[in-house]
C-alpha positions as CSV (number, residue, x, y, z in Angstrom):
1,X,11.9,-174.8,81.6
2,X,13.6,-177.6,79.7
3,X,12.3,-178.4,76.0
4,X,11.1,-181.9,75.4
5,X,11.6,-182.9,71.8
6,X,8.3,-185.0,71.1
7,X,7.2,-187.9,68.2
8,X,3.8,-188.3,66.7
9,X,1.8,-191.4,66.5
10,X,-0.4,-192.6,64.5
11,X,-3.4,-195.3,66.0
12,X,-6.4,-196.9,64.4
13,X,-5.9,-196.4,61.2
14,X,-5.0,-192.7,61.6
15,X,-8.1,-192.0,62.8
16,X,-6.0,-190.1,65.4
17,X,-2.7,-189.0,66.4
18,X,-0.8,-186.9,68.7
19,X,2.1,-186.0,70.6
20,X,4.4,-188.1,73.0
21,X,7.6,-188.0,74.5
22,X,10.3,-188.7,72.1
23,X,11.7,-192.3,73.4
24,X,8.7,-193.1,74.8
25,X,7.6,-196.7,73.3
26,X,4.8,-198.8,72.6
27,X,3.8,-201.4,74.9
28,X,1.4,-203.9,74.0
29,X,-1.9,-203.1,73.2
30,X,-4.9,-204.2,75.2
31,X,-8.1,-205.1,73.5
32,X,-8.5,-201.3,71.3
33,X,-6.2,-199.6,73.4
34,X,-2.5,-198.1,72.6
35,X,-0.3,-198.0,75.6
36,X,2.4,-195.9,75.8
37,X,5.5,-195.2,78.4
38,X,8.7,-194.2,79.2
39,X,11.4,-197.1,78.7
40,X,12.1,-199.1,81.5
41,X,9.0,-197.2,83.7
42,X,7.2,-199.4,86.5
43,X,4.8,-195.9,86.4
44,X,3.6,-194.0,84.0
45,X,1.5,-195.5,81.5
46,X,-0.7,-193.6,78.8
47,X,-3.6,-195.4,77.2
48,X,-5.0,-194.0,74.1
49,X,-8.9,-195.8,72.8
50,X,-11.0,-194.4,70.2
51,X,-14.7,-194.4,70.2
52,X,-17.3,-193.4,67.1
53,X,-20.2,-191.5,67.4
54,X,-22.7,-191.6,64.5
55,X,-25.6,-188.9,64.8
56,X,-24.6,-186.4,67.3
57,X,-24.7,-182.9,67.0
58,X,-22.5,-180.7,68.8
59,X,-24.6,-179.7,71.4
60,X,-25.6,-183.4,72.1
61,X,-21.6,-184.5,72.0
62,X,-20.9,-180.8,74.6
63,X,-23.8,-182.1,76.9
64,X,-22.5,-185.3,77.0
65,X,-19.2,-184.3,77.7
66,X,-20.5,-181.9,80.5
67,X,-22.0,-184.4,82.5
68,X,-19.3,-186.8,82.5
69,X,-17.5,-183.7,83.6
70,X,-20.3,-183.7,86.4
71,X,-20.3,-187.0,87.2
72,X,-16.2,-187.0,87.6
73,X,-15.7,-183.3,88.9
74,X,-14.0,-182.7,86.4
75,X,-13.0,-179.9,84.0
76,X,-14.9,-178.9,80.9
77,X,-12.9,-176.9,78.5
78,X,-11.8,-176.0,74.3
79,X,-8.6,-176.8,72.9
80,X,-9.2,-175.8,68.9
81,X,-11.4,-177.9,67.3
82,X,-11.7,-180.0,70.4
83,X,-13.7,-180.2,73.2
84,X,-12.2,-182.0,76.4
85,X,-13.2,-183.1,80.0
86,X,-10.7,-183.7,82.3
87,X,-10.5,-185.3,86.0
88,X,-8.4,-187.7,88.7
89,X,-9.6,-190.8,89.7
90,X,-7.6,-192.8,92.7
91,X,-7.7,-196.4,92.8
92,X,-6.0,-199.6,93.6
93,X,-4.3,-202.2,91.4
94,X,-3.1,-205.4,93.3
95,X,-3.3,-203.5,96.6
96,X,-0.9,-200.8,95.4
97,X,-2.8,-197.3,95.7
98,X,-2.8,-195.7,92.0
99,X,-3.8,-192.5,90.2
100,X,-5.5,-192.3,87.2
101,X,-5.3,-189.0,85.1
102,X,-8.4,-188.9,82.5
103,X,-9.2,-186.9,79.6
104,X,-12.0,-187.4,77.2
105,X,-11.5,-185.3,73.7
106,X,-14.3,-185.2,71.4
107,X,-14.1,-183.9,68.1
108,X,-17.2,-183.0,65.8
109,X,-16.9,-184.1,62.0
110,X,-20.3,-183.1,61.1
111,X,-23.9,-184.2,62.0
112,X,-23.3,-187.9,60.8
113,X,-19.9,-188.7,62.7
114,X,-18.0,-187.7,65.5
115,X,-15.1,-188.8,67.4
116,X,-14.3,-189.3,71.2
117,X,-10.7,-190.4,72.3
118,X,-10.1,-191.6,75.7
119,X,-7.0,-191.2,77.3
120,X,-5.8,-192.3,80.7
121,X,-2.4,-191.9,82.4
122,X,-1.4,-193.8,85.2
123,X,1.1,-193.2,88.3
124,X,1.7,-194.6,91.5
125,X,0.1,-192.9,93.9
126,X,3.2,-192.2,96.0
127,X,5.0,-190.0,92.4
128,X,1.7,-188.1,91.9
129,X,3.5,-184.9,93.7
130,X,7.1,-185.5,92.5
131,X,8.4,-182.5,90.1
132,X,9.2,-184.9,87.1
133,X,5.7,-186.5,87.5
134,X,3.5,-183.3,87.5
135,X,5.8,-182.0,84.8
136,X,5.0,-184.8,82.8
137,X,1.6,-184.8,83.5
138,X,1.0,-181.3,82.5
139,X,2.7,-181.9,79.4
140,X,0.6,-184.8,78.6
141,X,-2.7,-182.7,79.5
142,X,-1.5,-180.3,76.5
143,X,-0.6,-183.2,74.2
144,X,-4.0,-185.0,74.4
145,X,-6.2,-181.7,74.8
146,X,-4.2,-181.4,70.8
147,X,-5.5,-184.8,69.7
148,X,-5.3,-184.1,65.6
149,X,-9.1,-186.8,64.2
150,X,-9.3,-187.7,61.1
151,X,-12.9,-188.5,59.7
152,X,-12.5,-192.5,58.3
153,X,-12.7,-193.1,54.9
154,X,-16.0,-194.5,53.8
155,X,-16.0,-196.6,50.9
């Protein structure tokens, strides 16, 4: 199994961070996303977004989570603190046939705040069963499931 040395980021406002690839870069953000990917990559893009709950209690933010789990047959599971759905979705983008790997993380602050990070990882379909791609893949599910939140600072 090779080791894969990995760098932490840091997005909205460190609100929340976690692990990528080391020499993986930044590509331009879209709208509240962070993007993410290999250098030189035509597939292979991780998108980080951030979304506040206010109000939620943890078995409100678990059965939300389980039904998007139901609506996507996807997975339901822990990771620490975390709480994590994940699922495949296959799609087109200008006619070429895509796969998107999603995973929702919540995490619970407390009645009054909670936080939900989306991410998404996107192949072309054609790569989803090469060794590299569901290495890196499986990685990634690890990395995301890890997501360290960070409760904003209200002033």
């Amino acid at each position: 199994m090779t080791t894969t040395r990995l760098d932490r980021v840091f997005t909205f406002g460190d609100q929340l961070s976690f692990l990528i690839p080391h020499g993986w870069i930044e590509g331009e953000n879209e709208g509240n996303n962070y993007l993410y990917h290999a250098p030189n990559a035509d597939s292979g893009w991780l998108r980080a977004s951030l979304l506040s709950l206010k109000n939620t209690s943890k078995e409100q933010l678990r059965d939300l989570l389980s039904e998007r789990a139901e609506k996507h047959t996807g997975e339901l599971y822990e990771s620490g603190d975390n709480v994590v759905v994940a699922w495949e979705q296959m799609s087109e983008e200008d006619g070429v046939p895509i796969c998107n790997y999603w995973w929702a993380v919540a995490h619970f602050h407390g009645p009054a705040f909670t936080h939900e990070a989306l991410f998404s990882y996107t192949i072309l379909s054609e790569r989803s069963e090469y060794a590299d791609t569901r290495e890196t893949l499986s990685l990634l599910a690890k990395l995301v499931a890890e997501a360290s939140f960070t409760e904003p600072k209200i002033a």
